[in-house]
C-alpha positions as CSV (number, residue, x, y, z in Angstrom):
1,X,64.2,47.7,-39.0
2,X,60.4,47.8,-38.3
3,X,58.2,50.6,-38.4
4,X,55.5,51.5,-36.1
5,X,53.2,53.6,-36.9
6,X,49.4,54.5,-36.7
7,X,48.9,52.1,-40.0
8,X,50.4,49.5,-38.8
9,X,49.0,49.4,-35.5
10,X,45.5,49.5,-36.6
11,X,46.3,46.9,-39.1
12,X,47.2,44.3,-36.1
13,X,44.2,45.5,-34.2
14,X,42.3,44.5,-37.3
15,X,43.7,41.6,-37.6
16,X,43.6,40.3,-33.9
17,X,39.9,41.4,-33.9
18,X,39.3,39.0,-37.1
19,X,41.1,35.9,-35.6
20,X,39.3,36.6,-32.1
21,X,36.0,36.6,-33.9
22,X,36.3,34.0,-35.8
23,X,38.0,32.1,-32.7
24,X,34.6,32.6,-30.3
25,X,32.7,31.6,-33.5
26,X,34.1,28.4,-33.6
27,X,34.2,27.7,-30.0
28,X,31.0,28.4,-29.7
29,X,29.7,26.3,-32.4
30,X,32.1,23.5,-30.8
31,X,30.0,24.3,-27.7
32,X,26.6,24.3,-28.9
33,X,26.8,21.1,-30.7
34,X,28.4,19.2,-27.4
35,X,25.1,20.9,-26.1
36,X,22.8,19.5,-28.8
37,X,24.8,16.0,-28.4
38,X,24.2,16.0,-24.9
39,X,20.4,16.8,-25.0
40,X,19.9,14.1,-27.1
41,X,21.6,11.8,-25.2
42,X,19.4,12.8,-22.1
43,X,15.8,12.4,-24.1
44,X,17.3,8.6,-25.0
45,X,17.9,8.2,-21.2
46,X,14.5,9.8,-20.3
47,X,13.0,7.4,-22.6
48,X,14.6,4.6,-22.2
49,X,13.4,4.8,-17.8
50,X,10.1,6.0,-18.9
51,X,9.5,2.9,-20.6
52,X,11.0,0.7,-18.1
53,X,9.0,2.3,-15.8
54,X,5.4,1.3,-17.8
55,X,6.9,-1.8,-18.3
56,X,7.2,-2.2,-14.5
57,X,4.2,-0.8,-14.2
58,X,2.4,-2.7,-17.0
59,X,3.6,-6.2,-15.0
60,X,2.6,-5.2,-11.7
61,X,-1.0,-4.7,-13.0
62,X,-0.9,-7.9,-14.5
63,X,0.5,-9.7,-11.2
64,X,-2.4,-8.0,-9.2
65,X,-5.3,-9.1,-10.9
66,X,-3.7,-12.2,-11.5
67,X,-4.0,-12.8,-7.6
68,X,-6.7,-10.8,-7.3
69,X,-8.7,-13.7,-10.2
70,X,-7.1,-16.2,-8.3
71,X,-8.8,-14.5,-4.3
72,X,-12.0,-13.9,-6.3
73,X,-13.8,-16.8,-5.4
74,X,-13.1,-16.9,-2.0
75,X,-14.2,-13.0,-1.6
76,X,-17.5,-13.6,-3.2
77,X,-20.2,-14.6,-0.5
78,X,-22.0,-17.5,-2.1
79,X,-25.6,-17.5,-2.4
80,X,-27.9,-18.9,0.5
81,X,-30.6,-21.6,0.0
82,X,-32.7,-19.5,2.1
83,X,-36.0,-18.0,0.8
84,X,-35.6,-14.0,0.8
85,X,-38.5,-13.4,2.9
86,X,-37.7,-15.8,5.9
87,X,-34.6,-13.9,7.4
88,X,-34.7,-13.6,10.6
89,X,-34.1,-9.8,11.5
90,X,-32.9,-9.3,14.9
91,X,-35.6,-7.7,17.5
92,X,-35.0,-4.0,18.0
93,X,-36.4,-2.6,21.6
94,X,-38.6,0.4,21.1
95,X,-37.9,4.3,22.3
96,X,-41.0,3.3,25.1
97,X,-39.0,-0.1,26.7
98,X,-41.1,-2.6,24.7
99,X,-39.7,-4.7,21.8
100,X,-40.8,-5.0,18.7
């Protein structure tokens, strides 16, 4: 035959308190380091793009002034033979009709 009394009762309260306590405490540890895990794994991922990214970024820099060494010479206007002081400048008409 079991007895129920006030005793008992607040002994099982106890008791189930205790084990749901310690319960949430080890769930949530469980949970935190799935979180912790999972952060980390993230930063690896993060840096792993970043530094395909500068890599990407590194080469295309490299291919531009590659072909931009190679159009150079072509861009540069070479120097004239002519003497600075005998370029012909274009005649400008004055304000008053008359050129000049």
């Amino acid at each position: 035959m079991m007895i129920i009394d006030t005793k008992t009762i607040v002994l099982t309260l106890l008791i189930v308190v205790i084990a749901c306590t310690c319960g949430l405490r080890f769930v949530r540890a469980f949970a935190l380091q799935i979180a912790q895990e999972n952060h980390d794994a993230v930063l690896a991922m993060d840096q792993a793009d970043e530094e395909k990214r500068r890599r990407k970024e590194r080469d295309a820099d490299m291919a531009a002034a590659s072909a931009y060494a190679k159009v150079q010479p072509i861009l540069t206007e070479p120097t004239s033979s002519v003497p600075p002081g005998s370029v012909h400048t274009p005649e400008v008409a004055s304000p008053h009709g008359s050129q000049v």
